[in-house]
RODO-2510 file (C-alpha; in nm, 4 decimals, decimal comma):
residues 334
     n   res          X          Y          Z
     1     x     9,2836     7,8667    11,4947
     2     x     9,5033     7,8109    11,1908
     3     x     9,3658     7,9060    10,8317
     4     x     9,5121     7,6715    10,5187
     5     x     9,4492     7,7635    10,1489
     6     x     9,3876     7,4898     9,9010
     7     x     9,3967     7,5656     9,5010
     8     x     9,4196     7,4357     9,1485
     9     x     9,7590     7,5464     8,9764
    10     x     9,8047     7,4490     8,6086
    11     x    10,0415     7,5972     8,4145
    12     x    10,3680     7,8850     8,3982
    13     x    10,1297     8,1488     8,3215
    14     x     9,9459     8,1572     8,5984
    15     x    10,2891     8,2807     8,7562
    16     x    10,2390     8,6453     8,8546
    17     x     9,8790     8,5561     9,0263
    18     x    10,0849     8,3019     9,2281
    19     x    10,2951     8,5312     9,3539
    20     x    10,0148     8,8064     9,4182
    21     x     9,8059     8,5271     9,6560
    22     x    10,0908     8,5066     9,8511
    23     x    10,1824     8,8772     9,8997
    24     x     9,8307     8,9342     9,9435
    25     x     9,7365     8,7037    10,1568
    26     x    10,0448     8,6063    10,3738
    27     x     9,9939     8,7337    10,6995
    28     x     9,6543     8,5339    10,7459
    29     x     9,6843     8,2021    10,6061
    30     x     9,9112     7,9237    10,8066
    31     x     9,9857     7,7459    10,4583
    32     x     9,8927     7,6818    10,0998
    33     x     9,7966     7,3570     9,9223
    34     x     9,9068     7,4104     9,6225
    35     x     9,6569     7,1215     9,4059
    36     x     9,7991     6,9962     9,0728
    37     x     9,8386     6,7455     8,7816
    38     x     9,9833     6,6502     8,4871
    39     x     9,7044     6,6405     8,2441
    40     x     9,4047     6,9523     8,2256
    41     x     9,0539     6,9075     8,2851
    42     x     9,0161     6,8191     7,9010
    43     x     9,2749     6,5591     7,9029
    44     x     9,5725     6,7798     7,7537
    45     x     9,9076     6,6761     7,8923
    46     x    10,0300     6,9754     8,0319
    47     x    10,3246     6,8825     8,2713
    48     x    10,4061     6,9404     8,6585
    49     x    10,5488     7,2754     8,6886
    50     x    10,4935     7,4565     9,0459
    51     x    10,8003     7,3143     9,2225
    52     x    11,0427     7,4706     8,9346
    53     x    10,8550     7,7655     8,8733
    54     x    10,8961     7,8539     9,2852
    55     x    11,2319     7,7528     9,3084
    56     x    11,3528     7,9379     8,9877
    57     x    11,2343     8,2577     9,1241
    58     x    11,3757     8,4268     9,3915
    59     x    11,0392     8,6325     9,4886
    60     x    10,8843     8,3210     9,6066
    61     x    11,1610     8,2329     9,8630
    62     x    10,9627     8,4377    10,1348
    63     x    10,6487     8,1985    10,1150
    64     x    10,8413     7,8712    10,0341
    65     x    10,8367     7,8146    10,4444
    66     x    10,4244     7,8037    10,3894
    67     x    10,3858     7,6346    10,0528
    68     x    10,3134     7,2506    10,0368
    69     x    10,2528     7,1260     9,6238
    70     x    10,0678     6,7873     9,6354
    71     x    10,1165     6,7038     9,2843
    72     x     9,9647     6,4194     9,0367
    73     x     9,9989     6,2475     8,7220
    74     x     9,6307     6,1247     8,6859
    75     x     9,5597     6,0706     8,2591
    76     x     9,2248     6,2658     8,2768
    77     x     8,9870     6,1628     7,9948
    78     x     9,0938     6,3615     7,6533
    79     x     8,7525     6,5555     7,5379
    80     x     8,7205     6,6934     7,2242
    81     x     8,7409     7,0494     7,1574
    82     x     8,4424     7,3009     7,0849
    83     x     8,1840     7,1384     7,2245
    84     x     8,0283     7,1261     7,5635
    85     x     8,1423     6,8862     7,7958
    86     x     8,1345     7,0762     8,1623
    87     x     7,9661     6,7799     8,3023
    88     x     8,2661     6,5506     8,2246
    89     x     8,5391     6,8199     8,2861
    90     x     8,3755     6,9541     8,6150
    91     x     8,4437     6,5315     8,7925
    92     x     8,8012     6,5932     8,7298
    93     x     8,8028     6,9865     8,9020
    94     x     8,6154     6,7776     9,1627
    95     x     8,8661     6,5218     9,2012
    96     x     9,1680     6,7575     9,2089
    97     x     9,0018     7,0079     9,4750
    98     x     8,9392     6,6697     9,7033
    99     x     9,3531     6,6306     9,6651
   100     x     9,3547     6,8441     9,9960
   101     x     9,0967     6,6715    10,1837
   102     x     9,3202     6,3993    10,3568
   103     x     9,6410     6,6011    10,4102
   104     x     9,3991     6,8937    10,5742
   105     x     9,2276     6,6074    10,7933
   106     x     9,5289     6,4484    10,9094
   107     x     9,7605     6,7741    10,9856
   108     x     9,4904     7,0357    11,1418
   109     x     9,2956     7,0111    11,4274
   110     x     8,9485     7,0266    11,4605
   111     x     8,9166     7,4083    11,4827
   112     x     9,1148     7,5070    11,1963
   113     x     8,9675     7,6625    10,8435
   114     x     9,0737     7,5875    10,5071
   115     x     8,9464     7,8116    10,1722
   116     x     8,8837     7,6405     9,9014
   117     x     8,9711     7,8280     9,5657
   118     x     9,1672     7,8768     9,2605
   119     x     9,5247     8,0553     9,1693
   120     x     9,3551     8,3662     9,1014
   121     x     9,1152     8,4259     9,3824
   122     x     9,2653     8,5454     9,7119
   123     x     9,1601     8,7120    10,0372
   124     x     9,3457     9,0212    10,1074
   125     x     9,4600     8,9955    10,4278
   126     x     9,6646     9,3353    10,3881
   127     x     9,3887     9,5443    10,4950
   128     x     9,3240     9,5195    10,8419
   129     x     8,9589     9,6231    10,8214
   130     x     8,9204     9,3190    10,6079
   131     x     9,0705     9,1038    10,7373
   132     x     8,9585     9,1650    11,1186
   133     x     8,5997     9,1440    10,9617
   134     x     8,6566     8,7768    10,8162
   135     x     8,7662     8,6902    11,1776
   136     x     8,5253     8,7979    11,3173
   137     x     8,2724     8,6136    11,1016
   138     x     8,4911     8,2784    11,1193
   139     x     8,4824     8,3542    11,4971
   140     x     8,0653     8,3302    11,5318
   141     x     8,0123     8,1137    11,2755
   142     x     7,8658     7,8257    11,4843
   143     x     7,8398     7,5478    11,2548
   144     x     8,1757     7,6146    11,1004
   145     x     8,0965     7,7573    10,7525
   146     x     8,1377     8,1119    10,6484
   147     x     8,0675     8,2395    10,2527
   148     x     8,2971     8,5811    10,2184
   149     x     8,2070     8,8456     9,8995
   150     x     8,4820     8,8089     9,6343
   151     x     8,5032     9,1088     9,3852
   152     x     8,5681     8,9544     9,0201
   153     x     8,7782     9,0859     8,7489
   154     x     8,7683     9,0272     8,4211
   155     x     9,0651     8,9844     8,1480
   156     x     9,1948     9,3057     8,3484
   157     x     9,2884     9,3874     8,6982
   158     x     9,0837     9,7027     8,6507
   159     x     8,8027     9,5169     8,4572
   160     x     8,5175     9,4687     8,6763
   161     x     8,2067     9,2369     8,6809
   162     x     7,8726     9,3483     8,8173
   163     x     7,8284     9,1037     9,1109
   164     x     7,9786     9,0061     9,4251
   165     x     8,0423     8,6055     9,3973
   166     x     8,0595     8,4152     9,7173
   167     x     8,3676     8,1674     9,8170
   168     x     8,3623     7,9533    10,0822
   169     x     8,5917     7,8402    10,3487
   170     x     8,5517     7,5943    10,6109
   171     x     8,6661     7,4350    10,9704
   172     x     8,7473     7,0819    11,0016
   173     x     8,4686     7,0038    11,2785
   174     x     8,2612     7,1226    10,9569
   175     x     8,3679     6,8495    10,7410
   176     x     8,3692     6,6273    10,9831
   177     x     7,9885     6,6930    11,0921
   178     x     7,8673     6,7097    10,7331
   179     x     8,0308     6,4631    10,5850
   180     x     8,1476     6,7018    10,2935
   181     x     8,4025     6,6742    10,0392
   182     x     8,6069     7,0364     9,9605
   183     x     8,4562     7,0201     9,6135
   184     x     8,0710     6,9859     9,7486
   185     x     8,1886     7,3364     9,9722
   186     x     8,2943     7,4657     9,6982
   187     x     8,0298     7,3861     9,4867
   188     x     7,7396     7,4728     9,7115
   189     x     7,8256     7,8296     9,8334
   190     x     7,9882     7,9875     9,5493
   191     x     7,6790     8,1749     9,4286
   192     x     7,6397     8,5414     9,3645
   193     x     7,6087     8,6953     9,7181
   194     x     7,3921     9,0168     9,7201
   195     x     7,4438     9,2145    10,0796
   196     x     7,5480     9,1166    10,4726
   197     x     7,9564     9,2209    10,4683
   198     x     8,0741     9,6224    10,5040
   199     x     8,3867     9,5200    10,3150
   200     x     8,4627     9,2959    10,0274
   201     x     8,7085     8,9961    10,1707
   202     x     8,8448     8,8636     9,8670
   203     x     8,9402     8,9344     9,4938
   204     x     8,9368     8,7072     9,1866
   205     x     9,1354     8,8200     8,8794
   206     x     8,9759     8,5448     8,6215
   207     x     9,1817     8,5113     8,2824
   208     x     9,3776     8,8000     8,3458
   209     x     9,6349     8,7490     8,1198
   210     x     9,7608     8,8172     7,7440
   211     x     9,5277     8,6715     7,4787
   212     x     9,6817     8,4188     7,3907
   213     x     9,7299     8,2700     7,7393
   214     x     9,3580     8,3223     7,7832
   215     x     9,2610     8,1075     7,4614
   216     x     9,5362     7,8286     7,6414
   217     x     9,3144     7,8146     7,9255
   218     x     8,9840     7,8097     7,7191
   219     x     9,1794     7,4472     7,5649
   220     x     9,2484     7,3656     7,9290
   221     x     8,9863     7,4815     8,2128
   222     x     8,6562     7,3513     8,3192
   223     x     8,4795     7,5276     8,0816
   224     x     8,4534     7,4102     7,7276
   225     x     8,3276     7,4758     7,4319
   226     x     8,5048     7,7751     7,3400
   227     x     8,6891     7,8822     7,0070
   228     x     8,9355     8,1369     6,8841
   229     x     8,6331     8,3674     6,7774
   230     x     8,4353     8,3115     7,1020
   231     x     8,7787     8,4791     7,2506
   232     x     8,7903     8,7313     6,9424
   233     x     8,4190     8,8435     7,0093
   234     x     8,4644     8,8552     7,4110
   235     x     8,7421     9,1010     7,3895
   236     x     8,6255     9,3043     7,1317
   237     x     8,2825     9,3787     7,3456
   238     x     8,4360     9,3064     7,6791
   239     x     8,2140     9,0257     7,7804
   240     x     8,1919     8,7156     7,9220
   241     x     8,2988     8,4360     7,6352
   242     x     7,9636     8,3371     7,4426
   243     x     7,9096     8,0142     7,2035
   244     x     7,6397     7,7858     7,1752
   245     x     7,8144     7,4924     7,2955
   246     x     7,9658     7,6872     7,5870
   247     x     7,8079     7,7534     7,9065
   248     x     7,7346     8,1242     7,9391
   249     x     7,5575     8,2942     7,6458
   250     x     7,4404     8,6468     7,7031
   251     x     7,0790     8,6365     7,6106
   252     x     7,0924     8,9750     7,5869
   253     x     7,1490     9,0340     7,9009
   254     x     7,3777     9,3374     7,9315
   255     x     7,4934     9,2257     8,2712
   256     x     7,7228     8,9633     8,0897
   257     x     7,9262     9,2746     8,0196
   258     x     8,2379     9,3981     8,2151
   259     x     8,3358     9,8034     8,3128
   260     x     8,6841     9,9301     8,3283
   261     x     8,6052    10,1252     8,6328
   262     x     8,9153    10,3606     8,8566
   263     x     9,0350    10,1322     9,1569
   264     x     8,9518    10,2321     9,5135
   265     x     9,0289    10,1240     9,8178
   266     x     8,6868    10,0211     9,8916
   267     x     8,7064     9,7962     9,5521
   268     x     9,0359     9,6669     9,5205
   269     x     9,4097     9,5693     9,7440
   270     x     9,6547     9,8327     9,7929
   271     x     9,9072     9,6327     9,6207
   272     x     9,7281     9,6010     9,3064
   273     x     9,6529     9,9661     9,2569
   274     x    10,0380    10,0743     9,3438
   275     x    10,1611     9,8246     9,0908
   276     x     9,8345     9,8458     8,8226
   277     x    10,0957     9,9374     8,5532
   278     x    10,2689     9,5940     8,5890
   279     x     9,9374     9,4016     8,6610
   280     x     9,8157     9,5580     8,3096
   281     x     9,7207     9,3140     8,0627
   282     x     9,5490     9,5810     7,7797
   283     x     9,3810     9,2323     7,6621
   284     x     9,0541     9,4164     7,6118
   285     x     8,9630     9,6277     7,3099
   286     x     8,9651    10,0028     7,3938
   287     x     8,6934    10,0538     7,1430
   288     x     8,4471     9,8039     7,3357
   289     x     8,1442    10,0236     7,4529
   290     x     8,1123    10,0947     7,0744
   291     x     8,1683     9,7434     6,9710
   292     x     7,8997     9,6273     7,2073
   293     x     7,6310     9,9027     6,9894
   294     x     7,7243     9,7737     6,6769
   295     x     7,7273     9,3904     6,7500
   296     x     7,4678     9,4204     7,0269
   297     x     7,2322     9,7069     6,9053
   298     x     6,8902     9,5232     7,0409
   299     x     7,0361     9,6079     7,3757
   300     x     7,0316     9,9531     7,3286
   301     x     6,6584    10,0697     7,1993
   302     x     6,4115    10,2646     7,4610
   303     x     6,1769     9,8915     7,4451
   304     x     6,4833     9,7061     7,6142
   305     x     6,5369     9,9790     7,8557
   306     x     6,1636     9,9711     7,9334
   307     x     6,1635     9,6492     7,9768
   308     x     6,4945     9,6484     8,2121
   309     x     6,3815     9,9080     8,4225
   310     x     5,9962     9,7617     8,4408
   311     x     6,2088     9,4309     8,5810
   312     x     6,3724     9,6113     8,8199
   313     x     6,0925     9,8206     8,9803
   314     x     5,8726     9,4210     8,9746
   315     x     6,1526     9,2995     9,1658
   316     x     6,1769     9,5808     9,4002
   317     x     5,7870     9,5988     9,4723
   318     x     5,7978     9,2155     9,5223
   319     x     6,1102     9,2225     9,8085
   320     x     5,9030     9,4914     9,9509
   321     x     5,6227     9,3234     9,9588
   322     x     5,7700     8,9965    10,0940
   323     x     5,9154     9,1941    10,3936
   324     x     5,5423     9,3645    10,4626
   325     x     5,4385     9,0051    10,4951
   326     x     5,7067     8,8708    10,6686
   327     x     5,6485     9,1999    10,9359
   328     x     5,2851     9,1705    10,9822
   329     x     5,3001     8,7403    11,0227
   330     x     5,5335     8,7956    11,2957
   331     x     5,2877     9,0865    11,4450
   332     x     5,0319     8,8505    11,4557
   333     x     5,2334     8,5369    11,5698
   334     x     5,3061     8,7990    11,8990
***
């Protein structure tokens, strides 16, 4: 059973979370697909720059043995900026993702996985307790499919978000009894994933770069919609990026905030916490947690708390309730 990678790759600044997916996850996957093209998912031209950015750095001569680039120079429809247009930028992510599809089909047999992700998401198959876990799962997974917990970070490799998201990976007999695209895998399993793992498998460092590389890939990513203050206001509170023509707003929820929180072992790879200095982008305002008062103060009176808490004790009584039911139909089914 050989495991592949396949993931988008767009520009030089994704460089350094290149090189950490390979240190991190080298001694479990059989080979990357490096997926990329010419133009963005907004229609920018941005160039074809993986083969020259690998071979101009000696670091990357350890991995080159694993590293196939299946590159393009598809003209992707040019949308204009600061508005919404994820429906029309999402078919081209789509399109790019499904770049692997043939080459996995034709070189892997029928029992072999492939992940589908991104630059900065990567299992960390340095730990041996995770990785022996993710085995295992791929091992009893019947029809093929397993979704593994991926810990997100935010701006910072120390800058966590509140949920677990699920990625998926996949074997070929999967594909080929589904009928499935990578994309629609993709697509359909990467959802917030609440409980079922001891450890967490995988680790996404999303826009962890310098500012200014971060407002290149609002310009250039899926998501759109974005401006220079939607950047300005998400560092300052240490948030996800709000606007009203973008995707995520915060509707004052306070879970669309992010924690600096101390790296463990049970939250993050070995390798990132020896080398956290490097990794450090110090992108995010130090002052946030009293940014977020002053620009935010609704979220902070004793009603919203109420009303949080209230939430959370309906939800709780509900699942309990739910599981009483479930218990006592199958008593009476017997």
């Amino acid at each position: 059973m050989k495991i592949v990678d396949s993931f988008l790759f767009s520009e030089v600044y994704e460089k350094e979370l290149l090189l950490l997916k390979f240190i991190l996850e080298d001694t479990g996957v059989d080979e990357w697909l490096l997926l990329e093209n010419a133009y963005s998912f907004q229609g920018d031209y941005t160039g074809l720059h993986a083969k020259n950015l690998i071979d101009g750095d000696a670091r990357f001569d350890q991995f080159k043995h694993k590293i196939t680039i299946i590159s393009k120079e598809e003209q992707t429809e040019v949308l204009p900026k600061h508005t919404f247009l994820d429906h029309l930028s999402y078919k081209i992510e789509y399109w790019q993702r499904d770049l692997a599809y043939d080459y996995f089909m034709q070189h892997y047999s029928n029992n072999d996985w492939i992940i589908i992700s991104d630059v900065d998401e990567m299992i960390d198959f340095t730990s041996a307790a995770r990785k022996n876990e993710l085995l295992k799962r791929m091992k009893n997974a019947a029809e093929g499919l397993v979704k593994f917990p991926t810990k997100r970070f935010w701006y910072d490799f120390d800058n966590a978000y509140h949920y677990l998201i699920g990625n998926a990976m996949c074997s070929k007999n999967y594909l080929i009894s589904s009928g499935k695209k990578l994309h629609h895998v993709r697509a359909e399993n990467r959802k917030i994933l609440y409980r079922g793992w001891k450890n967490i498998i995988a680790f996404e460092y999303s826009s962890c770069y310098d500012a200014g590389f971060i407002l290149r890939k609002f310009y250039t990513s899926t998501h759109t919609g974005y401006t220079p203050g939607d950047l300005r206001s998400a560092l300052r509170c240490n948030q996800r990026p709000t606007s009203e023509n973008a995707t995520w707003k915060t509707q004052n929820n306070r879970y669309f905030f992010f924690e600096t929180v101390n790296l463990t072992e049970a939250n993050s790879p070995a390798y990132v916490r020896e080398n956290l200095l490097f990794y450090k982008t110090n992108s995010i305002d130090s002052n946030y947690k009293k940014n977020r008062r002053a620009d935010y103060p609704e979220l902070f009176t004793a009603a919203y708390y109420t009303k949080y808490f209230t939430g959370k004790l309906k939800t709780l009584f509900y699942k309990k309730l739910k599981a009483v039911k479930y218990k006592l139909n199958k008593t009476i089914k017997l």
